[in-house]
Structures are given as C-alpha cells and as structure tokens.
Backbone as a ProteinNet text record, in pm:
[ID]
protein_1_A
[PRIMARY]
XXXXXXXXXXXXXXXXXXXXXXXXXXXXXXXXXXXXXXXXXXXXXXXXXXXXXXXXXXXXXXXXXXXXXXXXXXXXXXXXXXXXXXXXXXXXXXXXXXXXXXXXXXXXXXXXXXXXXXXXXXXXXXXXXXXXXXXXXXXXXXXXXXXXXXXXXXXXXXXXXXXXXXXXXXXXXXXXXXXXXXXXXXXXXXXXXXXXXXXXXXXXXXXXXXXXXXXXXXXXXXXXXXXXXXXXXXXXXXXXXXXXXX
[TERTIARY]
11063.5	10935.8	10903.8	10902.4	10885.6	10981.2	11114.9	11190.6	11160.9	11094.9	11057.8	10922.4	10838.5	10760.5	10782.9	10905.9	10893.7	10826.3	10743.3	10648.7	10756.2	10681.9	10785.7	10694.7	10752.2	10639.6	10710.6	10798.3	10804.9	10764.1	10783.6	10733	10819.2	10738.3	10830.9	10928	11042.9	11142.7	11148.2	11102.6	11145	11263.1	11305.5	11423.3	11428.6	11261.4	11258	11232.3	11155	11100.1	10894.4	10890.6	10734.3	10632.7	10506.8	10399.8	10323	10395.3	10283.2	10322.4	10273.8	10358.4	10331.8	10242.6	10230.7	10378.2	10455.9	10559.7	10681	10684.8	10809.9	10859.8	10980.2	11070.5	11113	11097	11130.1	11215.7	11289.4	11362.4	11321.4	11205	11139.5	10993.6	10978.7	10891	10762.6	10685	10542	10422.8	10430.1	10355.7	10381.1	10278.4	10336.3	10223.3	10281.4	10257.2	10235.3	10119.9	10121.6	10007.4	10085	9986.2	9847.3	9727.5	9564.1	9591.4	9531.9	9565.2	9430	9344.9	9266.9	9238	9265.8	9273.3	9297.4	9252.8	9328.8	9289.3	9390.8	9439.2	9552	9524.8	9612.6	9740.2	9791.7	9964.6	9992.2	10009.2	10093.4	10163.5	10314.7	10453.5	10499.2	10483.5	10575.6	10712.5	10750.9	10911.4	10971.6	10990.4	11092.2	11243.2	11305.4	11440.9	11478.8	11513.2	11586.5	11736.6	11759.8	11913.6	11945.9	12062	12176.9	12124.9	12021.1	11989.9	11867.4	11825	11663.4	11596	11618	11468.6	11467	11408.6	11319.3	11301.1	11276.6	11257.8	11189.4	11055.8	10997.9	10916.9	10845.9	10798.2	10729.1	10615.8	10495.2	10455.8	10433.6	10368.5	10254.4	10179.6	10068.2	10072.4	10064	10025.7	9950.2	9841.9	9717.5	9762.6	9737.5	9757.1	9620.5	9679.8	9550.8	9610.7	9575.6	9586.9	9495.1	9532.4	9405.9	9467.2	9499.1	9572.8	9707.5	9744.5	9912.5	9898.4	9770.3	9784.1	9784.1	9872.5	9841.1	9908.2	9858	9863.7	9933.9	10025.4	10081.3	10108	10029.3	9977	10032.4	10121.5	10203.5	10144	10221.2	10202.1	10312.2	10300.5	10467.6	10485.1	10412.6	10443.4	10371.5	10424.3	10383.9	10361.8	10413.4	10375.1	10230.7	10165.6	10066.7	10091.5	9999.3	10037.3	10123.1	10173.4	10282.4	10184.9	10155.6	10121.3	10186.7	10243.5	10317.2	10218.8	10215.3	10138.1	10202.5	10154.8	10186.5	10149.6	10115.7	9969.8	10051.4	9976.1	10015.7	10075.8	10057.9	10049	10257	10294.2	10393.2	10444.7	10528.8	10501.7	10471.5	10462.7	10465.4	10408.6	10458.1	10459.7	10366.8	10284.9	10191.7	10198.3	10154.8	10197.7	10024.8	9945.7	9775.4	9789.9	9865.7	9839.1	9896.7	9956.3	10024	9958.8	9871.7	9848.3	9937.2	10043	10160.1	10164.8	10216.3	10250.1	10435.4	10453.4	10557.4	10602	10608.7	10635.9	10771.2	10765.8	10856.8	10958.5	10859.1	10960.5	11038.2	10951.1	11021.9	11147.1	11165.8	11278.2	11376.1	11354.2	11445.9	11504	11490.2	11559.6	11626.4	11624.4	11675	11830.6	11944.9	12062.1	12076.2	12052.8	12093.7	12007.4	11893.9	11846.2	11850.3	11912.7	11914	11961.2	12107.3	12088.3	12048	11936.9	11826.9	11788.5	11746.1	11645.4	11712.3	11614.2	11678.3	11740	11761.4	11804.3	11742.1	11630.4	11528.6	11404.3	11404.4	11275.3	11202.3	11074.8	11011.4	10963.6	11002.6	10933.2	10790.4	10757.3	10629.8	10578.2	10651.5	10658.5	10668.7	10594.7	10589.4	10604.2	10557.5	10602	10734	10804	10929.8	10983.1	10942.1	11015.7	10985.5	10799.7	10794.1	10900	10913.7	11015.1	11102.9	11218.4	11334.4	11368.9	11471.6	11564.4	11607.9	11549.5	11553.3	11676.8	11734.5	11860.5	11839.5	11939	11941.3	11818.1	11684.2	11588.6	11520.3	11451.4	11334.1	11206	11123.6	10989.4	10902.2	10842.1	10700	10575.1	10478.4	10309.4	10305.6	10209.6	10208.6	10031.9	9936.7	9835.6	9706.4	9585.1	9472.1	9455.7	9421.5	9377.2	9298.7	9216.8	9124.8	9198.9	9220.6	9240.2	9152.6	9077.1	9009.9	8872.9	8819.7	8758.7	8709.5	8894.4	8927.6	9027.3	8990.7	9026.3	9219.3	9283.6	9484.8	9574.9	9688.8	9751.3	9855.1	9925.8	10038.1	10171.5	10300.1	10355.7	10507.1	10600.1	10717.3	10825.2	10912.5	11014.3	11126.2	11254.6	11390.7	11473.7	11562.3	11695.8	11807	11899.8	12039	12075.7	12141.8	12210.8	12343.9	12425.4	12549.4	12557	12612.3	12705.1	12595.5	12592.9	12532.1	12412.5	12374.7	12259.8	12143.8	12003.7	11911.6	11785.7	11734.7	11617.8	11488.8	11387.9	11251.8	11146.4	11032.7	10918	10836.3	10672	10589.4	10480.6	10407.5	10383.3	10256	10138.3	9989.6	9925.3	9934.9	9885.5	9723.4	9687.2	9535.9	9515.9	9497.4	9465.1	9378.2	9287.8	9163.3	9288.6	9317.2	9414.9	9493.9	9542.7	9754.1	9854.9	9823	9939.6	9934	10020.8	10100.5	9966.5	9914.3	9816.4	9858.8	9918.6	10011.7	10147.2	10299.8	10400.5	10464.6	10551.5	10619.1	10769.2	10840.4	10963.4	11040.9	11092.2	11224.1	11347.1	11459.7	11584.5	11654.7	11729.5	11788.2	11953	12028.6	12152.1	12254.1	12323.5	12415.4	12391.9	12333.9	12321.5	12147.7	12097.2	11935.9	11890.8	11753	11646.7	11574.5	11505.1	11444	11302.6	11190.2	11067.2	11029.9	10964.7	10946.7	10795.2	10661.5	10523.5	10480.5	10429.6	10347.8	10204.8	10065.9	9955.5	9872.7	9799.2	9680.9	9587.4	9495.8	9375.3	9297.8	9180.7	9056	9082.6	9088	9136.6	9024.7	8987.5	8897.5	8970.3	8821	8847	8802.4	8700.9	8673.9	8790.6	8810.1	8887.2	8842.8	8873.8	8763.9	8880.3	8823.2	8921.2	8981	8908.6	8932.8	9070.3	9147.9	9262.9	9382.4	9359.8	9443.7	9469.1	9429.4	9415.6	9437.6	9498.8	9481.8	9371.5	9345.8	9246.5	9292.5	9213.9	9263.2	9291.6	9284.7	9374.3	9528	9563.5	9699.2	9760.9	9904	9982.3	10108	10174.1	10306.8	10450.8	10520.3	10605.2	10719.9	10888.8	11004.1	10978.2	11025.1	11052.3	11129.9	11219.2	11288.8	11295.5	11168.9	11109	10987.4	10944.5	10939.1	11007.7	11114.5	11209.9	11305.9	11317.3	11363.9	11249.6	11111.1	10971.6	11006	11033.5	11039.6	11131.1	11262.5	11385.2	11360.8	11298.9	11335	11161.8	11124.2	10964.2	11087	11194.6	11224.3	11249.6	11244.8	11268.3	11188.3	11006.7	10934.2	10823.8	10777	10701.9	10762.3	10674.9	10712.5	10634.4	10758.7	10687.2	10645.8	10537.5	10538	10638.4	10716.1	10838.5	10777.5	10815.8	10804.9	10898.7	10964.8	11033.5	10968.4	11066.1	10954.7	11088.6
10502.8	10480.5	10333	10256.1	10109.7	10083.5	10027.9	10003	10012.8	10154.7	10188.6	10140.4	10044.7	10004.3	9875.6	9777.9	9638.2	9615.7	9506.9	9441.8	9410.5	9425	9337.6	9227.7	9043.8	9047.4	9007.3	9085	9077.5	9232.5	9202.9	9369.3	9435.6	9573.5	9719.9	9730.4	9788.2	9751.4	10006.4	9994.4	10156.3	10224.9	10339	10387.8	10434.8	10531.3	10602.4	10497.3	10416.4	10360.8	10424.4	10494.7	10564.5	10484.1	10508.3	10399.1	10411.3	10628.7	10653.8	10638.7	10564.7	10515.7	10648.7	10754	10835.6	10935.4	10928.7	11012.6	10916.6	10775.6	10694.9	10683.3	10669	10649.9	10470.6	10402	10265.4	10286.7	10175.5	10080.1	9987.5	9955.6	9884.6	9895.8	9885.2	9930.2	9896.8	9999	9976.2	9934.9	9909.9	9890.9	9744.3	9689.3	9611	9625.7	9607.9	9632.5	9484.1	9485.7	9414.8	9390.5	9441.9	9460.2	9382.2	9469.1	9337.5	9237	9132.4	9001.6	9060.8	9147.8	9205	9359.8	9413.2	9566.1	9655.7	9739.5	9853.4	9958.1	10040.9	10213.2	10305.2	10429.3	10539	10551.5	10532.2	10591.6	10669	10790.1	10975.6	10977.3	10975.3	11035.1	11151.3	11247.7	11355.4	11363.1	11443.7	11462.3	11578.4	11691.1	11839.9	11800.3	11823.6	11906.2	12019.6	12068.6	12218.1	12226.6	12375.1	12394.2	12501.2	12489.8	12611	12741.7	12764	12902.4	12914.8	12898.4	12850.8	12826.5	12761.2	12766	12603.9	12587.1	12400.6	12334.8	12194	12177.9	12024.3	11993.5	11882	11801.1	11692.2	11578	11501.2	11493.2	11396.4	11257.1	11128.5	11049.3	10993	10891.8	10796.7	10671.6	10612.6	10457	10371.3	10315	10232.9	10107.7	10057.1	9927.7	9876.9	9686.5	9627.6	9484.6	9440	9301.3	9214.1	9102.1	9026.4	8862.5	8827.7	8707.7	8722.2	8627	8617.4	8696.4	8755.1	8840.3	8957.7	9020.8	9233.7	9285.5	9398.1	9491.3	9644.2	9693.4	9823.9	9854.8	9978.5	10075.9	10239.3	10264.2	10366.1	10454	10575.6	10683.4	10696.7	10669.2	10685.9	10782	10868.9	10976.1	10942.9	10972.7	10933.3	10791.5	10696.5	10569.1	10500.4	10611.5	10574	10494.8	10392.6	10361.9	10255.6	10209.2	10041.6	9989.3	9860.2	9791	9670.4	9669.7	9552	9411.6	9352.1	9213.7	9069.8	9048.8	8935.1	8861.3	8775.5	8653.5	8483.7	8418.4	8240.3	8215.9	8260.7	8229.9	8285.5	8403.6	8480.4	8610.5	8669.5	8807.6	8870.4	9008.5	9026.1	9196.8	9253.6	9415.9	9418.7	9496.1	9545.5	9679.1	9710.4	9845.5	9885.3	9924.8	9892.9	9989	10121.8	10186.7	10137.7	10020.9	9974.2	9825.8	9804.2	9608.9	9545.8	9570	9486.8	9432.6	9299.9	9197.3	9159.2	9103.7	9072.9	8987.8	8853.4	8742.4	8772.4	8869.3	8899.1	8733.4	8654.6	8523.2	8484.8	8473.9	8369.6	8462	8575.3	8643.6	8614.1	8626.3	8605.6	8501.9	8393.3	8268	8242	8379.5	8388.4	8479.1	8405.7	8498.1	8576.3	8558.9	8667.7	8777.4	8778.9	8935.4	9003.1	8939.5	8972.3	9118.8	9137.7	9286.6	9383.2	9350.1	9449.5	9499.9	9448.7	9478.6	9657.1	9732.2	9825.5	9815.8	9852.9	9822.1	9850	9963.4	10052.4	9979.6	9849.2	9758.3	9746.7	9848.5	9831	9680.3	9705.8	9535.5	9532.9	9411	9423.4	9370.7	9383.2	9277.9	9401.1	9465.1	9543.2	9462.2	9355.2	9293.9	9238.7	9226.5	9214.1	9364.8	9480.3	9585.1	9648.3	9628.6	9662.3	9537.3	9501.2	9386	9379.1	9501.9	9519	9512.6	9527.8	9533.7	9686.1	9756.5	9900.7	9950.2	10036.6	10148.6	10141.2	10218.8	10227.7	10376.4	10282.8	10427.4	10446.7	10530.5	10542.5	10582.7	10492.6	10512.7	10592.5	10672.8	10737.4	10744.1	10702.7	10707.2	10846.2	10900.6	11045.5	11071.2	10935.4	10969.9	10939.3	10926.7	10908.6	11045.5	11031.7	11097.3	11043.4	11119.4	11060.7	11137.1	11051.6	11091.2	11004.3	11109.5	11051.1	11010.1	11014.6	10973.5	10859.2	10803.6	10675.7	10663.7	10629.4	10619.3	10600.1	10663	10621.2	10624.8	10588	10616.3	10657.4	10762	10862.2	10854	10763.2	10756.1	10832.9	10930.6	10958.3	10887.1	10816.3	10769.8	10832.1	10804.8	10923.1	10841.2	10813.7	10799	10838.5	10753.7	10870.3	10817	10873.9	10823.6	10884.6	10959.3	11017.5	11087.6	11173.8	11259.8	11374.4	11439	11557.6	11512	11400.5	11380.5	11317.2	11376.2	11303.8	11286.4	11173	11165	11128.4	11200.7	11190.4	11175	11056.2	11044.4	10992.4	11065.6	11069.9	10995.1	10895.4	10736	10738.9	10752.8	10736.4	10591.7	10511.7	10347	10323.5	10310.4	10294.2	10126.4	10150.6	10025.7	9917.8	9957.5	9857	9770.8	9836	9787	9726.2	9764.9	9741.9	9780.2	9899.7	9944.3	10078.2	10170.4	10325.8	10358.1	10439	10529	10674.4	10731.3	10867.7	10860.1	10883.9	10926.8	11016.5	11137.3	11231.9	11191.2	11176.4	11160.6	11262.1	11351.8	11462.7	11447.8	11442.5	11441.1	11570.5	11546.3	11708.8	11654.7	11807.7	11746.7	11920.3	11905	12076.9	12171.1	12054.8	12113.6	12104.4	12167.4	12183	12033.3	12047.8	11934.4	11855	11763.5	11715.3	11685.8	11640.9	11563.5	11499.9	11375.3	11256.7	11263.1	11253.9	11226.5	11122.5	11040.6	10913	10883.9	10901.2	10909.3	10827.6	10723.9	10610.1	10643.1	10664	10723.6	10617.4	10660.6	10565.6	10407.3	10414.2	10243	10192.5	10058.5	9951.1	9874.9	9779.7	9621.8	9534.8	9575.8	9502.5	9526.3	9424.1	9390.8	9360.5	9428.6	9358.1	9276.5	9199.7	9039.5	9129	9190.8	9207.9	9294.7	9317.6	9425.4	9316.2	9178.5	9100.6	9017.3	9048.5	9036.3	9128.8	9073.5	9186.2	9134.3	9197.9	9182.3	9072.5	8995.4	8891	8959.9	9063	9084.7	9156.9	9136.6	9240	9131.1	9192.7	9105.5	9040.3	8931.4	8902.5	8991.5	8992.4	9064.2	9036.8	9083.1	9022.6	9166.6	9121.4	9209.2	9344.4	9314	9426.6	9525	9473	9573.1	9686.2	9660.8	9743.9	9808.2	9756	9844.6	9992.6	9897	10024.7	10160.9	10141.5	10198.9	10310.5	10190.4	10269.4	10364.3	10312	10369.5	10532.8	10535.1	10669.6	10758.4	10694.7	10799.4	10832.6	10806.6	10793.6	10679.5	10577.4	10427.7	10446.3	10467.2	10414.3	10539.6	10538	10659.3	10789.1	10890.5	11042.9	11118.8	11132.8	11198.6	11349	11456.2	11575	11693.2	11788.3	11864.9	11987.2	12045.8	12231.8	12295.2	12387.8	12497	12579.5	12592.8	12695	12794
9571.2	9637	9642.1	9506.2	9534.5	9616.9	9638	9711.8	9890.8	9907	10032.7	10052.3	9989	9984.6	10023.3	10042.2	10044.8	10181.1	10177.5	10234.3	10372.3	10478.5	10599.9	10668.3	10694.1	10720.4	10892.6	10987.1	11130.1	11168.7	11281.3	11368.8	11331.7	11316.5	11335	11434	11369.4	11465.4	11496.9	11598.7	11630.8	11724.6	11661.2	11674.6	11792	11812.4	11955.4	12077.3	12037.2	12151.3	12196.1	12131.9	12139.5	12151.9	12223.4	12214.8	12074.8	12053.9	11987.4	11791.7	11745.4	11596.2	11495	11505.2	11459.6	11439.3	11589	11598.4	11595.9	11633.8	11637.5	11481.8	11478.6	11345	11319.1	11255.7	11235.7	11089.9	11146.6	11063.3	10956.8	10975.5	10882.8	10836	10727.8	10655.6	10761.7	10836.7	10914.7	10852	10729.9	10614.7	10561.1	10476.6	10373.6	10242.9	10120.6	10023.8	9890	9866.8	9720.1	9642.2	9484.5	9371.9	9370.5	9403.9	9407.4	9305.9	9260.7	9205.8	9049	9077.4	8984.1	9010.5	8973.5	8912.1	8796	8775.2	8673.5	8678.6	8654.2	8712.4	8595.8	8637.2	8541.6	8628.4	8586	8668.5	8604.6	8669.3	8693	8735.2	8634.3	8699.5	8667.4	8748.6	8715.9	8769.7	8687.4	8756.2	8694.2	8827.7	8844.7	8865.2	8796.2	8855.1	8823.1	8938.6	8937.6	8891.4	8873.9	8795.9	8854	8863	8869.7	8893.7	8746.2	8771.1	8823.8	8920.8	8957.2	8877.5	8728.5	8673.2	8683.4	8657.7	8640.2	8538.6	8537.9	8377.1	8453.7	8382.7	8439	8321.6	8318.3	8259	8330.1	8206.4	8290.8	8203.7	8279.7	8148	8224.5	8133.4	8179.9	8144.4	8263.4	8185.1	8232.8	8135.2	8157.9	8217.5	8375.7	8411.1	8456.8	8349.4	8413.7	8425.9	8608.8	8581.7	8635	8594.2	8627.4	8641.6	8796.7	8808.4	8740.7	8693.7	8569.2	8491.5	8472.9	8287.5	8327.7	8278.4	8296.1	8122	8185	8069.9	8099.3	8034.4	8084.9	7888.6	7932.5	7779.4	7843.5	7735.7	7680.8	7585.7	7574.9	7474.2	7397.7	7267.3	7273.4	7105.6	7130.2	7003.8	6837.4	6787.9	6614.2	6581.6	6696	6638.7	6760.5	6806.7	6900.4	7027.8	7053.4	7191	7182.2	7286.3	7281.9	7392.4	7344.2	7474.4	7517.3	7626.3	7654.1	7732.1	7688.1	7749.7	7809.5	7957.7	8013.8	8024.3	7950.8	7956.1	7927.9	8014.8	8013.4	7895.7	7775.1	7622.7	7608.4	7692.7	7662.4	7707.6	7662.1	7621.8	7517.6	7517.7	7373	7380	7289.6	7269.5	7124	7146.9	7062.6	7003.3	6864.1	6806.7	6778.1	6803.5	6781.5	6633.7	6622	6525.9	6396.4	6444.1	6278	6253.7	6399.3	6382.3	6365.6	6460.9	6472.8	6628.4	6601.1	6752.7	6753.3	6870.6	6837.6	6976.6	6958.9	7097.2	7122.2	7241.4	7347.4	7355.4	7404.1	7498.6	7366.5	7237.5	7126.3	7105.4	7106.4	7064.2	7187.9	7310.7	7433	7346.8	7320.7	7279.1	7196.9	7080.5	6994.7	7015.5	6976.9	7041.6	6907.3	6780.4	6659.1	6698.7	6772	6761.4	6908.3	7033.9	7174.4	7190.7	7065.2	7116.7	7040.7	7006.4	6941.3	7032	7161.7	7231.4	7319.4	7330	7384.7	7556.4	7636.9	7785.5	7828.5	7828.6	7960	7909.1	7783.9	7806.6	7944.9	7968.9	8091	8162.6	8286.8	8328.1	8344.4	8376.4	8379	8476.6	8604.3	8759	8886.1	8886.2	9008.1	9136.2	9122.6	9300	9308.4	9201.2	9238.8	9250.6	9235.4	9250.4	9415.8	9443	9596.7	9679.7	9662.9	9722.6	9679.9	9659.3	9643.3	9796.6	9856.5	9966.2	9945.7	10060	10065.4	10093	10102.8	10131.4	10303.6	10322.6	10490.3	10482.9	10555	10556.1	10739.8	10743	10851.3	10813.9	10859.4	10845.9	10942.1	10925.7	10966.8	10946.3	11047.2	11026.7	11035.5	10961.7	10968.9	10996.7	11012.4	11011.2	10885.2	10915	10791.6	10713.9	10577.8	10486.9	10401.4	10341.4	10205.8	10099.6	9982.7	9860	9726.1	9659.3	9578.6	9665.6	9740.9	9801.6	9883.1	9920.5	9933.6	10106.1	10194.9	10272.7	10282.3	10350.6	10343.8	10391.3	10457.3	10552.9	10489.8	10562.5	10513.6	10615.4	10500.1	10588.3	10496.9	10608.6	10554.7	10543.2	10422.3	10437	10410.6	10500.3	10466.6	10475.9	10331.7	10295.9	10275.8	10386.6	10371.9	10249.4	10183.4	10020.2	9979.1	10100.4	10142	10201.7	10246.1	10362.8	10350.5	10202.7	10176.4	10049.3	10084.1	10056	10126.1	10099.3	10159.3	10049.7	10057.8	9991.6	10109.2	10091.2	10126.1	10077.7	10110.1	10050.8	10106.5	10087.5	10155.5	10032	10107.6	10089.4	10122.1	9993	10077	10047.1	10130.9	10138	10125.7	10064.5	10033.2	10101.2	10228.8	10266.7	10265.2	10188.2	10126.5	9972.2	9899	9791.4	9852.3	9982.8	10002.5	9916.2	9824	9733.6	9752.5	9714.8	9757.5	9621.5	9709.1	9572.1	9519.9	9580.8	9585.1	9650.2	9569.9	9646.6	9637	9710.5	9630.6	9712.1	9593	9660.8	9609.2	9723.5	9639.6	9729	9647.7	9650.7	9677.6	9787.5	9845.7	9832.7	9795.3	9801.3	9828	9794.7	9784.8	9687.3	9540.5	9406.1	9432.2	9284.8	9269.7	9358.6	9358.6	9453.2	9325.8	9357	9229.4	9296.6	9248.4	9272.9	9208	9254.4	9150.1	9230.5	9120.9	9219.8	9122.9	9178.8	9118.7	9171.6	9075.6	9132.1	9087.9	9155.7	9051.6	9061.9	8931.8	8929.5	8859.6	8854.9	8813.1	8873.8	8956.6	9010.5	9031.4	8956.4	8962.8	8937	9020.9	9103.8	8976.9	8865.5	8779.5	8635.9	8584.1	8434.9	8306.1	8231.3	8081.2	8054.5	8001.9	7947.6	7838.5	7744.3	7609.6	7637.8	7735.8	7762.4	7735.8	7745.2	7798.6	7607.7	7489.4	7429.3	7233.7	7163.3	7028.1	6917.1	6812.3	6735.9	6662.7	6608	6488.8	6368	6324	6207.9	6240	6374.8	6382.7	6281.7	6243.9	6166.8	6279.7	6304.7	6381.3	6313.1	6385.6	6307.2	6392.4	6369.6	6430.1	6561.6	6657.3	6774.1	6739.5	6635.6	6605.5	6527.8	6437.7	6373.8	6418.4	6573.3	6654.4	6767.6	6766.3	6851.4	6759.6	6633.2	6581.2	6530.6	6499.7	6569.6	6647.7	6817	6941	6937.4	6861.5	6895.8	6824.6	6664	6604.8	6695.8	6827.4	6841.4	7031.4	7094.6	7164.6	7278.3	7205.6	7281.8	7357.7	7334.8	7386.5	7416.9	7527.6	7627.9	7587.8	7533.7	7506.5	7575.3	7686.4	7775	7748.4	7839	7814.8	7923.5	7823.8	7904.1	7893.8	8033.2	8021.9	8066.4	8028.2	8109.5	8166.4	8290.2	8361.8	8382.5
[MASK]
++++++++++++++++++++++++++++++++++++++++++++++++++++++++++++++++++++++++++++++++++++++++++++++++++++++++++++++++++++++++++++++++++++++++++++++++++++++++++++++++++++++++++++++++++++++++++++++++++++++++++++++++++++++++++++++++++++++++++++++++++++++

C-alpha cells in the first residue's frame, strides 16, 4: 500500500485514453501522498491469511503515531514488558521501555560496532515518507469516486499489481484529501494457493500535538540498547500482536 502510494509530481499518464478518470486506468499514481508535518493518529493493521483447508488464521496490532515537524513518536504494545516507544527527536533516537523507566540512545549505539549486531533486523523505521516514496511495482491506478469515512470527506482509489504470471495483488486506497495521506487501505493478495488481506486504518486523527509525547520523565534510568532488545527479543521482538483461528 505505501509503495502504491508514492507521490507523482507529472500528469497521469492513462492506459484507456478516457475523459472520464473515474473509469480510466493509469500508470501512475493519480494521487500524491505525504505525512502532515503535525499530527497524531491510531494505526489498525489487520491481517488474514487463508489455508489449504479453508480455515484462516489472522492478527491485529495498534500503534500510537505522533509527529510534530522532525520529532515523532510511534508507541507499541508489546506484551509483559508494556509499551516500547520509539522516538525521533533533534536530540537522537532512542527506544523507551515506560514500564521499567528505561531509555536507550538509538544513534549513540549505531556508532558503536561491539554492540551493532545486537540490534534485531525488523527494528521498525520511523520515516514513513521515505516508504510512500518507494518506486512502485509495475501497477494501474483507479479513481473509484468520493466517500466519507469517519466523518471525513475521501477519495477511493483501486490499485492492481501484477507480481507474476499467477499472481495478482489488489488494493483499494481511501485518500483523505484534507491530510494527503491513505486513511483506510485493504490490500489482498490473490494467487493459485489461499488469498491473504492486509487492512490498515487511522483513527482518532488530530491536527493538534502535546509536546509532552516527544519526551520521557526525568527519573527514567539510561541504559545500553541491548539490554532492551534482549527485553524485546524474550516478549517477541517487539509488537504482540492479537491471533485468532477461525
């Protein structure tokens, strides 16, 4: 979905030739996309895949984003050791443990090569506009028309990726055009074997920021980076998400 999100900034280039953009198919993203410079919102990812024997098996998480200019904030759930909060601020980085009052400067450890491969690999980023501004797959775009969601004015557009012979991926893209960012997407993956769905939803979205998000208490303690990764590592390297069988 990010990917099919990168910003274009020349004309739609269309496949049919149509006046009418509702029904024409493009080549390039009809949209453009990027994170407000002050906001914060709930992000809802779920995600189904199907099996073999028709049954399903899916997972949901949440995570608190707030930014505000250079500084943001992306807050996790992450099981028995409470929340993780990761922080981007002028000062650094740095991952927070709130239930233990633990900190830990992200950048000072980058620099450090005795503890580099501590770090786990699926360390989340914390740069969404470099991800809507990936360089997309070979796709086609569709306006599909206005909707309100949330009670928020949006334009709904379908994107479809070939991704092999006997595969296709599709996803349908609701652009909250007062923001300029995807406020709802569902992308599901079709292939020979089971289908999957991936939905991503932002809720409570405000324009205002409390400073105090961008910030930890004066009594947390500092601590080495890697004495919260190994933390993360025994609660599931990070976010615990919720699973059901169905």
């Amino acid at each position: 979905m990010l990917a099919a999100c990168r910003g274009s900034n020349g004309p739609p280039t269309s496949n049919t030739g149509s006046a009418d953009t509702r029904k024409a198919a493009f080549t390039t993203p009809p949209f453009s996309t990027r994170e407000p410079d002050r906001y914060q919102a709930r992000r809802i990812t779920s995600f189904t895949e199907g099996r073999t024997d028709n049954s399903s098996s899916s997972q949901s998480n949440q995570v608190l984003i707030a930014r505000d200019g250079e500084k943001r904030r992306e807050e996790y759930s992450a099981g028995g050791i409470g929340k993780i909060v990761y922080l981007e601020i002028p000062a650094g980085r740095f991952i927070i443990l709130p239930a233990n009052k633990f900190y830990a400067d992200l950048s000072a450890e980058q620099h450090n090569t005795d503890s580099g491969n501590d770090f786990p690999d699926d360390f989340p980023g914390l740069s969404p506009d470099q991800l809507l501004n990936e360089p997309p797959a070979s796709a086609s775009y569709q306006k599909l028309g206005s909707e309100t969601l949330a009670g928020r004015p949006t334009t709904k557009y379908r994107v479809v990726v070939l991704s092999g012979v006997d595969s296709v991926n599709e996803t349908l893209i609701w652009i909250d055009e007062a923001l300029g960012i995807p406020v709802r997407s569902e992308a599901i993956s079709k292939s020979n074997g089971p289908s999957s769905k991936l939905t991503m939803e932002l809720k409570d979205v405000k324009l205002e920021v409390d400073e105090r998000l961008f910030s930890w208490p004066s009594d947390y303690r500092r601590v080495e980076a890697r004495l919260i990764v190994e933390l993360m590592r025994k609660e599931g390297k990070g976010a615990n998400p919720k699973r059901d069988e169905e």
